[in-house]
C-alpha positions, 0 to 999 in steps of 0.5 A: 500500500502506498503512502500518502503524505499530507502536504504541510499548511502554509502556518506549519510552513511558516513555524519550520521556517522560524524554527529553521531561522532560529536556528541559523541564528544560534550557530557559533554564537557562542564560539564565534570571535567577536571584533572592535565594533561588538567590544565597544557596544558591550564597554560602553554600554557598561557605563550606564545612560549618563555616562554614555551621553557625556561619552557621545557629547562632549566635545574633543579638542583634538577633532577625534570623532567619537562614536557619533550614533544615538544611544538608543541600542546602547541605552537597550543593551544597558538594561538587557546586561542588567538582566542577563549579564555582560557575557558576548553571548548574553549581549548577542541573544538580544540581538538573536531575538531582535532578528526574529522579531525583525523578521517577523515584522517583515512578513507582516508588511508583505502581508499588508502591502499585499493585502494576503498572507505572504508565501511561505517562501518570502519567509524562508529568503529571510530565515537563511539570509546570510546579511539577516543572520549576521546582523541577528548575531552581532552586538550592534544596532542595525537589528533593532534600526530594522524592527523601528522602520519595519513598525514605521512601514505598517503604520503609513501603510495602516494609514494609507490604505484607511485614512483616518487612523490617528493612533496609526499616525502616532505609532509612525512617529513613535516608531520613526524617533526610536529609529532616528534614536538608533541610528542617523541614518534612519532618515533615507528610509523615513523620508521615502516612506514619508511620500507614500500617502502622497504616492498613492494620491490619498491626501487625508493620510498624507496629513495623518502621516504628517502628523505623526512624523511631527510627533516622531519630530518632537521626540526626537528634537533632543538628540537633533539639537546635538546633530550639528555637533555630531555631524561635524565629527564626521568631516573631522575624522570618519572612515567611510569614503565617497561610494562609486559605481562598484559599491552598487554591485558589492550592496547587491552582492550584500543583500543575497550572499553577504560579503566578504567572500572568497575571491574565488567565490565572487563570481558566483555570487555577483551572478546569483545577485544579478540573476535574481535582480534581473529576474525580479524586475523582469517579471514585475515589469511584465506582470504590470503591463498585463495587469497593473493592479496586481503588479502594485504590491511587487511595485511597492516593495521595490519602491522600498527596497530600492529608493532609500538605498539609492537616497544613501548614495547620493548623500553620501556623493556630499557626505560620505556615510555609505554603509551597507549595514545601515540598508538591511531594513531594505535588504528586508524589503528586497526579499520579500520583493523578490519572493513576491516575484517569484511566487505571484508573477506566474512564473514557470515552476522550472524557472522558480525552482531554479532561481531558489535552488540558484538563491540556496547555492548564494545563501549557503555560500553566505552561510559557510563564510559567516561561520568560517571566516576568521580574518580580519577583523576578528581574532581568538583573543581569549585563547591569545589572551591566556597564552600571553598571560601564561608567560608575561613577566613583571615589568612586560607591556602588551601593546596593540598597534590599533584600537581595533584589537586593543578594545576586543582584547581588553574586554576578555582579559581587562586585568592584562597590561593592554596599551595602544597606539593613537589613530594618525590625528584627523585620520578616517580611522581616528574615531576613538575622542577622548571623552570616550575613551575616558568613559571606556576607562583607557587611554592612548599611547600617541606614539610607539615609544610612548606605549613602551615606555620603560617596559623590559619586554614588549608584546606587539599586537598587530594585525597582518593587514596593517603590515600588508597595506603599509607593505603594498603602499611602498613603505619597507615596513610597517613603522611601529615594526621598525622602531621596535626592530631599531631599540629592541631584540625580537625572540619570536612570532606566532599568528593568531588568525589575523592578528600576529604578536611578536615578543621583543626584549631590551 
């Protein structure tokens, strides 16, 4: 007798794809290295509230940029420590449940903007998207910037499409300032979604929704006295530089597979992202020509994908501010753009199952690199922690070329004699001012020699990267090797990952 299996109802869907979603989020987050940007989020959001607001505000007369983004997410990561203590993983499993929430909120968008329950398969895009899990595991913002924006697109859409919702309006703004409180760049996505209403020519929702982004206004009105200040900061010292024709590609590249990848890997990816891109507009572009109302909700999740990216770019052609992690609300929408595409476009089910099979190939690619990869700028400093603290004498300095090592390497083993040297002064990567390292409770060497002071051996932390870029650059070595190599006697060297420590002696 033949058996016959029951075919699965799109809700058990829909709870195998969160359990599948949970799951990818909780791999390696315990054993997985942690870098500066995580390292510094925990520190500093120790201090508590006031401490980070004099950490953020106070002026430094050297020009060094502090960390200029709202304290929001740090303010949250506070109060969480407090409950479930400062370990990496207990900081890293809000964030894990700020992904869940994210997705869950993606789905009910595609659901309103589609005015049905949304395929199962928008849901699975965002389950095993590499971007998704990355920023669903790391201690930063961008999670909870998602869940803001996500909140602040049901509400213009609720007010949109029934006109006079007033306490829909006031969750926009509500939503809109807790955004704007995470993250500045919650404005490219806000001032798109702003123009909705007026798209869709519904006037009454358009003072609904005007209503309500003054309400998020007045919220916000605190932190936006100080954005002249912090914006200031940013042409002083800031990292990022003005974005070209190739950041276009690596952002697509970002939203399937994630970066970086193996070089060999790149290929692939770039043509799974075109692919699918060209896939989806194709197939948005024919179903509107046959039939415009049903092609509107593919319209408008592209709308949403695509505009506040291309709104970052250009700010970023005056100011540059151009990061991909900041896009991820729209990396949301771009999913569900595309699982809309390839489920309610009438596309033939060879061609469907090939373009999932082919986003399965990227995602997995994705999904490997984000477990595996251990270069820079992430480093086992526990393990390097307790290998130094095995054979450090009396007297012995650790110095790290950079802040990048020094804060993840202090966060594990703070009791260890951990120095490092300043950033160049007005340098992109000089965004550590002195207000903040004075609430971190560290200080900086302002060169090699002050670092080593009088110490009688030197433990040098420098990743090969530094080495590489001063190496390719034309320079002989990197400086803080030669003076080293000029005053002291160097007894060996290991790598650790990316990082390589070397011991020197008087």
């Amino acid at each position: 007798m033949k058996h016959r299996y029951r075919r699965l109802s799109p809700p058990e869907l829909i709870f195998l794809i969160f359990a599948l979603a949970v799951v990818l989020r909780m791999a390696g987050v315990f054993s997985r290295p942690i870098w500066y940007d995580e390292a510094f989020a925990i520190l500093f959001s120790r201090q508590g509230l006031e401490r980070m607001i004099y950490g953020t505000l106070a002026p430094d007369a050297s020009g060094a940029a502090s960390d200029v983004h709202p304290l929001g997410y740090y303010f949250l990561l506070s109060l969480w420590m407090q409950a479930f203590g400062e370990s990496i993983a207990a900081a890293r499993l809000l964030s894990i449940l700020i992904g869940i929430g994210l997705m869950t909120l993606g789905l009910q968008v595609a659901r309103s903007i589609g005015g049905h329950n949304p395929p199962p398969l928008i849901a699975f895009l965002i389950a095993v998207s590499p971007f998704q899990i990355h920023f669903a595991q790391e201690v930063r913002m961008y999670g909870l910037l998602t869940v803001f924006l996500l909140g602040a697109t049901l509400a213009v859409w609720a007010v949109s499409s029934a006109g006079r919702r007033w306490w829909q309006a006031l969750s926009f703004g509500l939503c809109a300032a807790g955004a704007l409180y995470t993250h500045n760049l919650a404005i490219v996505y806000l001032l798109p979604l702003a123009l909705i209403p007026l798209l869709r020519r519904n006037f009454p929702a358009l003072g609904w929704t005007a209503l309500g982004g003054l309400f998020g206004a007045a919220l916000y009105l605190p932190w936006a006295l100080q954005l002249p200040a912090q914006f200031e900061k940013l042409q002083n010292a800031y990292w990022t530089v003005r974005p070209g024709i190739v950041q276009i590609f690596t952002t697509l590249i970002v939203f399937t597979t994630n970066l970086p990848l193996p070089t060999s890997w790149l290929p692939v990816g770039l043509f799974v992202s075109i692919l699918l891109l060209s896939l989806t507009v194709w197939q948005t572009l024919r179903l509107y020509r046959l039939d415009p109302d049903r092609a509107r909700p593919g319209l408008w999740l592209a709308y949403l994908a695509l505009v506040p990216c291309a709104l970052l770019f250009l700010v970023s052609q005056w100011m540059p501010v151009y990061i991909d992690r900041a896009l991820l609300p729209s990396a949301v929408l771009y999913l569900a753009w595309v699982g809309w595409a390839l489920i309610g476009t009438g596309l033939p089910t060879q061609i469907r199952s090939a373009a999932i099979a082919l986003f399965c190939l990227g995602a997995g690619m994705g999904i490997y690199q984000h477990l595996a990869y251990q270069g820079f700028p992430y480093a086992p400093y526990h393990e390097l922690n307790a290998s130094i603290e095995a054979e450090i004498l009396a007297g012995d300095a650790i110095v790290h070329s950079n802040k990048l090592s020094m804060l993840s390497a202090y966060l594990d083993s703070p009791e260890l004699p951990h120095r490092y040297i300043a950033d160049p002064l007005g340098s992109g990567s000089d965004t550590l001012a002195g207000p903040t390292q004075e609430v971190l409770g560290i200080s900086e060497a302002v060169d090699i020699s002050q670092a080593v002071g009088d110490a009688s051996r030197i433990w040098l932390i420098i990743f090969s990267q530094a080495i590489r870029e001063f190496q390719d650059s034309g320079a002989p070595d990197h400086p803080h090797l030669v003076w080293l190599g000029e005053h002291y006697r160097m007894e060996r060297q290991e790598s650790w990952g990316d990082l390589v420590v070397i011991l020197y002696e008087r």
